[in-house]
C-alpha positions as MATLAB code, in Angstrom:
seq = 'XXXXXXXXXXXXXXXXXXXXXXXXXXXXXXXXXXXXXXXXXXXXXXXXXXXXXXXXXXXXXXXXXXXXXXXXXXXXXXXXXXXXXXXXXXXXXXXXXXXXXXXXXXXXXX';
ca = [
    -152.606 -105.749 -172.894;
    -152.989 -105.888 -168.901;
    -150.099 -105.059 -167.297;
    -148.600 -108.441 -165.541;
    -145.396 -106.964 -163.964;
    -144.997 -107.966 -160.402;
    -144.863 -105.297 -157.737;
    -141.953 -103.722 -157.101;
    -139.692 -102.092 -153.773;
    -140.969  -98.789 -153.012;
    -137.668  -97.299 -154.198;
    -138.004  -98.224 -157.877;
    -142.012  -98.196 -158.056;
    -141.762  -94.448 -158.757;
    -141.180  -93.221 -163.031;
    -137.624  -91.976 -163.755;
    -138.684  -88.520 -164.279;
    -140.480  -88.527 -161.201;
    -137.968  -90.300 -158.565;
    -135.513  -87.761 -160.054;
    -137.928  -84.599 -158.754;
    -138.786  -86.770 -155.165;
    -135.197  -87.214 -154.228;
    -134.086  -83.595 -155.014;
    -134.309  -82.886 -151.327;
    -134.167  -86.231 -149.538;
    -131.226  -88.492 -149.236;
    -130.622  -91.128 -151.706;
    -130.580  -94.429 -150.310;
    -127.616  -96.328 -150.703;
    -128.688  -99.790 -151.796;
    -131.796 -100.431 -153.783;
    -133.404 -103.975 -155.369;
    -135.266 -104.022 -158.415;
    -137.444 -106.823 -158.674;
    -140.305 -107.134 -161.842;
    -140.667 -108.715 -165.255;
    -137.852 -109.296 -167.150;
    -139.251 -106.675 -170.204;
    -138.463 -103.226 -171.227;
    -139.817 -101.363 -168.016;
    -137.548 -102.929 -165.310;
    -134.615 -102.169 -168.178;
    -135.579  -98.522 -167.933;
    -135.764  -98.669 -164.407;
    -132.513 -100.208 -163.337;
    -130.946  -98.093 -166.698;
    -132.464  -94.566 -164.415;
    -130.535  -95.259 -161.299;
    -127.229  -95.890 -163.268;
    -127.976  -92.883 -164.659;
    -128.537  -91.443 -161.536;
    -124.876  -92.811 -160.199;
    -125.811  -96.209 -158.834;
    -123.700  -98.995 -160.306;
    -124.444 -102.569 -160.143;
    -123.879 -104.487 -157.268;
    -123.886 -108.170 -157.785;
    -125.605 -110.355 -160.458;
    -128.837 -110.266 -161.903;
    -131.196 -113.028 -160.127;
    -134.104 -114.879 -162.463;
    -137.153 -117.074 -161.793;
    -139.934 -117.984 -163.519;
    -143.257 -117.620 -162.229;
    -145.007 -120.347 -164.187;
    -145.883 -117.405 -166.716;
    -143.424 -114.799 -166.335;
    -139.728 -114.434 -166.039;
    -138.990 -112.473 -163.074;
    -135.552 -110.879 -162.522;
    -134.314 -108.859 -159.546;
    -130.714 -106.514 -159.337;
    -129.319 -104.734 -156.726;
    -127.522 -101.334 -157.309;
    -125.909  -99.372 -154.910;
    -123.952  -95.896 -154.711;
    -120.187  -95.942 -154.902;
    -119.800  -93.893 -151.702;
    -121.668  -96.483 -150.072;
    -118.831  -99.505 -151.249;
    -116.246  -96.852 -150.225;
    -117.267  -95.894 -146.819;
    -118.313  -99.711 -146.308;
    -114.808 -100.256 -147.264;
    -112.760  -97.741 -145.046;
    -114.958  -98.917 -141.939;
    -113.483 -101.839 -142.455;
    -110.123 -101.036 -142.999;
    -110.439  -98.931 -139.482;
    -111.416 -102.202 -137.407;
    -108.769 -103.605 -139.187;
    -106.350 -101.155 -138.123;
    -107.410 -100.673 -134.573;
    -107.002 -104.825 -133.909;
    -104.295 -105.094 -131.620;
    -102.664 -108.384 -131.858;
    -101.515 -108.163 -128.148;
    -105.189 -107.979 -126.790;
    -105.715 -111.578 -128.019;
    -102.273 -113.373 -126.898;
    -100.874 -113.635 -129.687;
     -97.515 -111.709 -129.957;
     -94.554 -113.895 -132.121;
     -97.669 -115.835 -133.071;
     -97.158 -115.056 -136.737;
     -93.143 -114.170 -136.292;
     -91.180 -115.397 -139.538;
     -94.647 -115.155 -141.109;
     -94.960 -113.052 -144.416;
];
């Protein structure tokens, strides 16, 4: 049977056993998208990043091609979510509510 998946991001185009040996030395990115049929391949390939560490980020997306169902899910690394998450916290904690007028603004305010 040909093989009707629809191409896929250069990140998860490569076999499991392979990416594996390709990103020994090079950084692993920190969000990837999987896009391809919905069938047993783009299982394996979203199942070889979790194994990898990546979790899921977000729901699957579907569509339907007119012949195929096509899916697509993001995964990314947990250290990405945390430093995403502590750069925010910073800005948070560098506002200063003088700067923008508005001391007693939220006085009596939980």
């Amino acid at each position: 049977m040909p093989d009707t998946s629809i191409p896929t991001t250069a990140t998860s185009t490569v076999p499991a056993a392979a990416s594996s040996a390709a990103t020994a030395g090079e950084e692993r990115l920190a969000y990837r998208l999987f896009t391809g049929a919905d069938d047993r391949a783009f299982c394996e390939r979203v199942s070889a990043a979790l194994a990898e560490g990546y979790v899921l980020h977000g729901s699957p997306a579907a569509s339907f091609n007119g012949s195929t169902v096509i899916v697509a899910q993001a995964l990314v690394l947990p250290a990405a979510i945390a430093s995403a998450d502590a750069a925010v916290a910073n800005a948070v904690d560098e506002l200063d509510a003088d700067e923008f007028g508005a001391d007693g603004v939220f006085a009596g305010h939980a």
